[in-house]
N, C-alpha and C positions, 0 to 999 in steps of 0.2 A: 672553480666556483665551489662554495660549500651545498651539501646536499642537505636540502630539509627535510627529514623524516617527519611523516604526517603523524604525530603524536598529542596527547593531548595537554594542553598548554599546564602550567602552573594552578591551584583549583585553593582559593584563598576569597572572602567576602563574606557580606551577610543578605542572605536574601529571604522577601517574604515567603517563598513557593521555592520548593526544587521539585521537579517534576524526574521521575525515574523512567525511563525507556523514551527512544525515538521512531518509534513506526507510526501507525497515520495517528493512532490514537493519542498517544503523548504529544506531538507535536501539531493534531489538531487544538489539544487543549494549551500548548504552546503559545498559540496562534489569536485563540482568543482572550486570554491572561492579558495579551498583549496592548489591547487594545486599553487595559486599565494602569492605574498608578501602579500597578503591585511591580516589587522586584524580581524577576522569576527567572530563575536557571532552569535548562535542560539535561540532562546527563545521558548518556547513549556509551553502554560498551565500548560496539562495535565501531569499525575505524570509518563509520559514516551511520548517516541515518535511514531508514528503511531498508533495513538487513536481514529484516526476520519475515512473519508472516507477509508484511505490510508491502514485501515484493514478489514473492510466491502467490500468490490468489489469481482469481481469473480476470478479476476487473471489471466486477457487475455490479452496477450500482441496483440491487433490489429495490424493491415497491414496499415489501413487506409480504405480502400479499402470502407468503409459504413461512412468515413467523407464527409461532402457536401463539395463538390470541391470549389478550392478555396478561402476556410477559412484557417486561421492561425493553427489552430485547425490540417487540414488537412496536413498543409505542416510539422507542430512539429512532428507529427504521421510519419509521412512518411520520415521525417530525421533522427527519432531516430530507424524506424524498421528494419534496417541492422544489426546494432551492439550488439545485444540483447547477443547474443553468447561471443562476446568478452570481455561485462560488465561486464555478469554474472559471469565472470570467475576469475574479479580482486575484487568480492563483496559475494565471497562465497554465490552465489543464487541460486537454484535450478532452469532451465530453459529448455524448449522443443517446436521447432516449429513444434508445431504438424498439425496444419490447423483448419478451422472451417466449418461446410456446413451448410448453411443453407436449410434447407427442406422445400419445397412444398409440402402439404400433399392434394391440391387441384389442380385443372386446372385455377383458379381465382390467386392462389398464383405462380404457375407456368409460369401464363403471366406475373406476375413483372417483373420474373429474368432478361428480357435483359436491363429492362433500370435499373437496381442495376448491371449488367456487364456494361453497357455505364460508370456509376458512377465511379465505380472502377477503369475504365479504365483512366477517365481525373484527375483522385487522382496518377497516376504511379501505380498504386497494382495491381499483378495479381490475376482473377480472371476467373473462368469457369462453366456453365451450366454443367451438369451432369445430368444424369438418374438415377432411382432410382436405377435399376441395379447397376451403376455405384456406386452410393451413398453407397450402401448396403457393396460394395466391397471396400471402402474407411473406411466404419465405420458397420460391420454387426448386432449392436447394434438398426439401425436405423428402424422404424416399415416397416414392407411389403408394408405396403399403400402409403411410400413415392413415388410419382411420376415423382420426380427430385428436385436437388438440387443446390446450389449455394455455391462452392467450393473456400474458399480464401488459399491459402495453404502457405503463409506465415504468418498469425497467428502463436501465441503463446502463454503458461502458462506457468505462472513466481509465485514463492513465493514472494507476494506484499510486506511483512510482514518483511520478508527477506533483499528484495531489500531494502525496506525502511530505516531499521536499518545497512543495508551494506554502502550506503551513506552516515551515519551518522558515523559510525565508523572510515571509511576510513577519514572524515572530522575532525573527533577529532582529531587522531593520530597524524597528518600532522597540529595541533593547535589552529581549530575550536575547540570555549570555547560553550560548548554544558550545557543550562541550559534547568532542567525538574522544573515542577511545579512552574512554574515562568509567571503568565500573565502576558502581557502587560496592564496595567491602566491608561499610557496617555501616552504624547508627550511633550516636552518642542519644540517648534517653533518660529525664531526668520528669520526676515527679507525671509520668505518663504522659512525655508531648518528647516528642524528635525535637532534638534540637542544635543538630549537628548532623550533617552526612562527610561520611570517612570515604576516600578514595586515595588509590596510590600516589596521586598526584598530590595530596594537599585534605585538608577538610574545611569544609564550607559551614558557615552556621544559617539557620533556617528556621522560615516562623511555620511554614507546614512542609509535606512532602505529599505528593501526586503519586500513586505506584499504578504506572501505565508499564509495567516491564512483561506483558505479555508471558510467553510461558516461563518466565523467571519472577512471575509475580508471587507465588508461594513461597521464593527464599528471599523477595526484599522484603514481604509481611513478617517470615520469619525474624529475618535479620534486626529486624525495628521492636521485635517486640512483639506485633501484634495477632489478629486473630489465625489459627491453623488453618491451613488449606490446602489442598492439594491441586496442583497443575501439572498437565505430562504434553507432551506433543502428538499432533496428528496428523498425519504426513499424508502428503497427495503428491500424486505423480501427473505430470503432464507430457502434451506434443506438443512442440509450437512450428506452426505451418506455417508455409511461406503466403506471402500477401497477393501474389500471383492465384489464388483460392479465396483466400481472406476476404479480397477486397468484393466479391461478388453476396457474400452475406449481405441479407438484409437485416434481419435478427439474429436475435440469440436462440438456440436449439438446445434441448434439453431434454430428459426422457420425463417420463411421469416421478413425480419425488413420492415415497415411502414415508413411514414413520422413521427407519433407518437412518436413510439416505436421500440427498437434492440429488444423485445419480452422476453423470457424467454429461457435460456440456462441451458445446461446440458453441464456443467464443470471438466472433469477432472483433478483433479489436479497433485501440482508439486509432493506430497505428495500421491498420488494414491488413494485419499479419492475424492469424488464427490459433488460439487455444484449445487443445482436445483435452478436458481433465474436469475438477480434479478426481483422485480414488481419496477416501477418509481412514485409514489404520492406524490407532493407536499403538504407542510403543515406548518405551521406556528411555529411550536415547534424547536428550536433547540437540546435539548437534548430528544427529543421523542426517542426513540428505540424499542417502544412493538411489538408482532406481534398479528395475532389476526387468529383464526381458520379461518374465509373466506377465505382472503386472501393465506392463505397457501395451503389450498384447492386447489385453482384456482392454485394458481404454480404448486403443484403435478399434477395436471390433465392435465396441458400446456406439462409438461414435459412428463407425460406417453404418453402422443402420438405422440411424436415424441418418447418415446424411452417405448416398452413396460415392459419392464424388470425390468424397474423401479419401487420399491414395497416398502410398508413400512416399509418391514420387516427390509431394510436396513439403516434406517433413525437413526444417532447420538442426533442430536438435530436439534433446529432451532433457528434463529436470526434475528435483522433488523441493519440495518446499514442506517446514512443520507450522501449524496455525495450533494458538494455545487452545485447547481442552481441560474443562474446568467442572466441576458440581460443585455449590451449582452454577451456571452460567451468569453471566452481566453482573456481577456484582462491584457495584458503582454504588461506596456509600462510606462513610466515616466510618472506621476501624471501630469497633465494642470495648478494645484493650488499650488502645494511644488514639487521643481524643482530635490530634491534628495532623493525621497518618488518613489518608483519601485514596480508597483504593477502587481505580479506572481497569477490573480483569477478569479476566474469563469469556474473553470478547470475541467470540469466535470467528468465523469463516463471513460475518457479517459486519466485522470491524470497520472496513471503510465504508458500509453501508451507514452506518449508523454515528459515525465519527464526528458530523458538525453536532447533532441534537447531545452526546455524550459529552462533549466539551462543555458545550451550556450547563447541562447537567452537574458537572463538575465544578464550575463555576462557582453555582448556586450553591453548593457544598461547603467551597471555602471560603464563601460571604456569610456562609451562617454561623461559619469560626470564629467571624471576627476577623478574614483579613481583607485589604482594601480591594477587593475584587468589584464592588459591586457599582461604580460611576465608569464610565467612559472618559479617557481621557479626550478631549477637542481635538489636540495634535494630532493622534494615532494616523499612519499611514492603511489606509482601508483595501490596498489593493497595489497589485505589483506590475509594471509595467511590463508586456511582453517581449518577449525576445525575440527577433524576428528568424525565421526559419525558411531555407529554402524549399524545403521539401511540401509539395501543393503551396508555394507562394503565386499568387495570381498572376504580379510581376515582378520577375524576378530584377529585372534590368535596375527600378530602384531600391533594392539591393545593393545592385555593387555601387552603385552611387551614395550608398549610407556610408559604405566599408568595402572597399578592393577585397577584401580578408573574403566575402561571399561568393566569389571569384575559383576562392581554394578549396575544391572538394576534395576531402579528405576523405569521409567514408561514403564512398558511390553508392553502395546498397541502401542505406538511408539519405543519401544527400546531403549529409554535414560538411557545415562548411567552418573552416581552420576560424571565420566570425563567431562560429557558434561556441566552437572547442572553447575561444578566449574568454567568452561567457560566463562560460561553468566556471572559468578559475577566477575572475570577477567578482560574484557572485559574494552575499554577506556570509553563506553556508557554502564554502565553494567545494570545488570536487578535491579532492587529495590522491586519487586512485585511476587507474585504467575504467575501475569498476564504476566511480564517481562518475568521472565522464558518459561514461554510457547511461547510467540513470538519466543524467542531467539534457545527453543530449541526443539519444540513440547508437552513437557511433560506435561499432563493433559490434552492435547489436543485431543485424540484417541478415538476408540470406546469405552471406558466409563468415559471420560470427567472427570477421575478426583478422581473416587468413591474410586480405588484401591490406587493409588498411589499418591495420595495428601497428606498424613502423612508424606510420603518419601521426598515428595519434600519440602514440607513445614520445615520438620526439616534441611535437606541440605541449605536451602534458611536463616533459624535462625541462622545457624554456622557462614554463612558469613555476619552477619546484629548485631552478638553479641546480641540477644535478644531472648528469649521463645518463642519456633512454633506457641504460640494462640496469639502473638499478631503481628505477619508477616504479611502485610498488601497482600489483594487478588487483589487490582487495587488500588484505592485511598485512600493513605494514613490511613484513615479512615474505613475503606472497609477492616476490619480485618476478620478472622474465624467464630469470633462471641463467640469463648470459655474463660474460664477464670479457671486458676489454681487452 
C-alpha cells in the first residue's frame, strides 16, 4: 500500500478571505465567515490545527472580571461569557461554569480583594469577598490557612483543544477550504491591498487576509507590507495531574492576581484530569518549549498551598506552552498601511476567552471592506452532530449497538474506543497524526501517556493513512516512532 504523508495538498484559487493561523482565534473567525456567502480559506503552518497557544493554556473560560476595565480585551471577554453553554453545545465541547476563587492565604493578600471586586465590578462580572469559611465550603480542597477569598462564579473550563477543532470543523463542512502544513512565505501587494498569498505549495489570490497567526503575527504584518510590530513568546510551564485528584475539584483555585501576574492555578478540567500552572516569562525563542526542574518546583509549591492535597504522587507529566505577547495587546482592526490586511493579534493568555465576541468583531471588519461578510447564508450548517464517546456514557450497551467498533477499547486510560479513533479520521478536518488523534479523541492522552495503548492506536491511525504503524507520523510529518521494519 502507498503511504500518505500528511502534507498540505496543492494551494491554487481565488478566495474572498484568507485567514492566516489556526488556533482558536483564526479558526473561531473560520467558523463564523462560514456561516456567510464569502469564499474563505484557512492557512495553518503547523501539520494540524491548534498547535500553538490554543493547546498549551489552562482551559478557563474567564468572566472578565480580572481584565483592566475598559480595554477591548475586556469588552470581547465579557460579550462572549454568556453563551459559552449555547456554543458548546453546537461544537461538541466539553463545558462547566464552575467558578474561580481566588484565595488570600495572608491579611496583605486579603486587603486587595476589594479593589479586584471595584475591578470586576466596572468590567459588568460578578464578583464576591468570601471567608475562608466560605471558601472552604465553595471548594473543600482549599488549605485551612485560607483567610478569604475572591469568588468570580461565572468562570468556566472548556476543552480549548476541543473548541479549537470544533470551529474548524463546523467551518470546513459549511466550505471553509481548511489547509494544514501550509506556511504563509509572502504576499503579492499591489496599489496597498493583498492580493495574493504565496506558499510553498502554490499561491492563492484573495479579496482580504485575516492575520490570526498569534506569535508570528508581527512577520505576517511584516511580510504583507503592513504596520510594524513587535510579538515575542511567553512561556508557561505546567503539571498535569491525574483525574484520580482532578475529579474531586469543584472550582477553579487560584492565588490573589497582581498587577504582574493571574499567578498560578489549580485547574480542573473538562476531562477531570488537573492543571497546576501556568508561570508567564518572556523570552526570545519562538519554538522554546523546555521546562526546567526550578521552575516547576515553584509551580508545585504555588499550588500546594493553596491546595494541600496536591502530591506528586498524582503528577502525569509536565509541559510548557508559549502564548503571544504583544504591546500593545488585542489589536483587532484594519492594518493603517494595507487597507484589506485585518489583523486578529496580540491576543493573549485570554484568546479562548474572548474568541466567539473577536470573530464577530472581525467580521464587522471585513463587511466594512466591502466583502460579502455581512447576510447569513439560510443553508449554513449551525451546529455539529456529536460524537458519541464511551467515557461517562450513561449507556454504554447502545453504544455497541450503534457500532461493535465501541466494543474495542483501545486507550483504557481514557476509554477510547477504536469507534472513536475512526471518527477523528472521518472527520472534514480529520487527524493526520498520533498527535491528531489525541486532540481529537484523548487517546494517549491519560494517565500513562501513551505507554499501553500507542501500538493500538498507531496501528488504527496506519489503516486509515494506507501505510506501516512505524512510519505514522507522532506530530510533524517527520516526527515518526522512530521504528523501522
Amino acid at each position: 500500500m502507498r503511504y500518505i504523508s500528511p502534507v498540505a495538498e496543492a494551494v491554487t484559487g481565488t478566495y474572498d478571505v484568507a485567514i492566516v493561523g489556526g488556533g482558536v482565534v483564526g479558526c473561531a473567525i473560520a467558523r463564523e465567515l462560514s456561516f456567510t456567502g464569502a469564499r474563505v480559506v484557512l492557512l495553518e503552518a503547523a501539520h494540524d490545527l491548534c498547535e500553538g497557544a490554543s493547546k498549551g493554556n489552562t482551559g478557563i473560560t474567564t468572566s472578565g472580571a480580572d481584565c483592566t476595565p475598559g480595554t477591548l480585551e475586556a469588552r470581547l471577554v465579557r460579550e462572549s461569557s454568556p453563551g459559552w453553554e449555547e456554543l458548546c453545545a453546537t461544537l461538541d465541547t466539553p463545558f462547566r461554569r464552575i467558578g474561580t476563587l481566588a484565595v488570600a492565604m495572608t491579611e496583605e493578600e486579603r486587603d486587595r480583594l476589594p479593589a479586584l471586586v471595584a475591578e470586576a465590578g466596572e468590567n459588568g462580572a460578578p464578583a464576591e469577598i468570601v471567608t475562608g469559611e466560605q471558601a472552604r465550603a465553595l471548594e473543600p480542597l482549599i488549605s485551612e490557612d485560607a483567610v478569604a477569598a475572591l469568588h468570580f462564579p461565572q468562570d468556566g473550563i472548556i476543552d480549548s483543544i476541543r473548541l479549537t477543532i470544533g470551529y474548524a470543523e463546523l467551518a470546513a463542512r459549511n466550505g471553509v477550504r481548511v489547509l494544514r502544513g501550509c506556511p504563509v512565505t509572502g504576499f503579492e501587494v499591489a496599489e496597498g491591498r493583498v492580493v495574493a498569498v504565496r506558499t510553498p505549495a502554490g499561491t492563492l489570490w484573495t479579496g482580504a487576509v485575516v492575520n490570526a497567526a498569534g506569535v508570528e503575527a508581527d512577520t505576517i504584518s511584516r511580510l504583507a507590507g503592513g504596520e510594524e510590530f513587535r510579538c515575542w513568546p511567553r512561556q508557561g510551564q505546567y503539571w498535569l495531574l491525574d483525574r484520580e485528584l482532578g475529579q474531586r475539584f469543584q472550582a477553579v483555585v487560584g492565588g490573589v492576581p497582581t498587577e504582574v501576574t493571574r499567578g498560578i492555578y489549580c485547574v480542573p478540567t473538562t476531562n477531570q484530569s488537573l492543571l497546576l500552572g501556568p508561570t508567564a516569562v518572556d523570552h526570545d525563542d519562538r519554538r522554546l518549549k523546555a521546562v526546567d526542574a526550578e521552575t516547576l518546583d515553584a509551580v508545585f509549591a504555588a499550588a500546594q498551598r493553596l491546595v494541600p492535597s496536591v502530591r506528586r504522587e498524582y503528577a502525569i507529566k509536565t509541559f510548557a506552552a508559549n502564548r503571544p505577547a504583544s504591546d500593545p495587546v488585542y489589536r483587532v482592526a484594519v492594518d493603517s498601511r494595507i487597507e484589506n490586511l485585518v489583523h486578529a493579534a496580540g491576543i493573549r493568555s485570554t484568546g479562548v476567552s474572548s474568541s466567539p465576541a473577536t470573530a464577530r468583531m472581525v467580521r464587522g471588519l471585513l463587511a466594512g471592506l466591502g466583502l460579502p461578510v455581512d447576510e447569513d447564508r439560510r443553508d449554513a450548517l449551525r451546529a455539529l452532530e456529536p460524537i458519541p464517546r464511551l467515557l461517562g456514557h450513561p449507556e454504554p450497551e447502545q453504544l455497541f449497538a450503534l457500532d461493535p467498533r465501541y466494543g474495542q477499547v483501545v486507550c483504557a486510560c481514557e476509554q477510547v474506543t477504536a469507534a472513536e479513533i475512526a471518527a477523528a479520521h472521518e472527520m472534514a478536518v480529520p487527524a493526520r497524526s498520533l498527535e491528531g488523534v489525541r486532540k481529537r479523541t484523548r487517546a494517549t492522552g491519560g494517565r500513562c501517556q501513551g505507554a499501553l495503548c500507542m501500538a493500538g492506536v498507531s496501528f488504527l491511525h496506519s489503516l486509515h493513512h494506507n501505510g506501516p504503524p512505524w512510519r505514522v507520523p507522532v506530530s510533524e510529518p517527520d516526527a515518526t516512532l522512530g521504528v523501522e521494519q
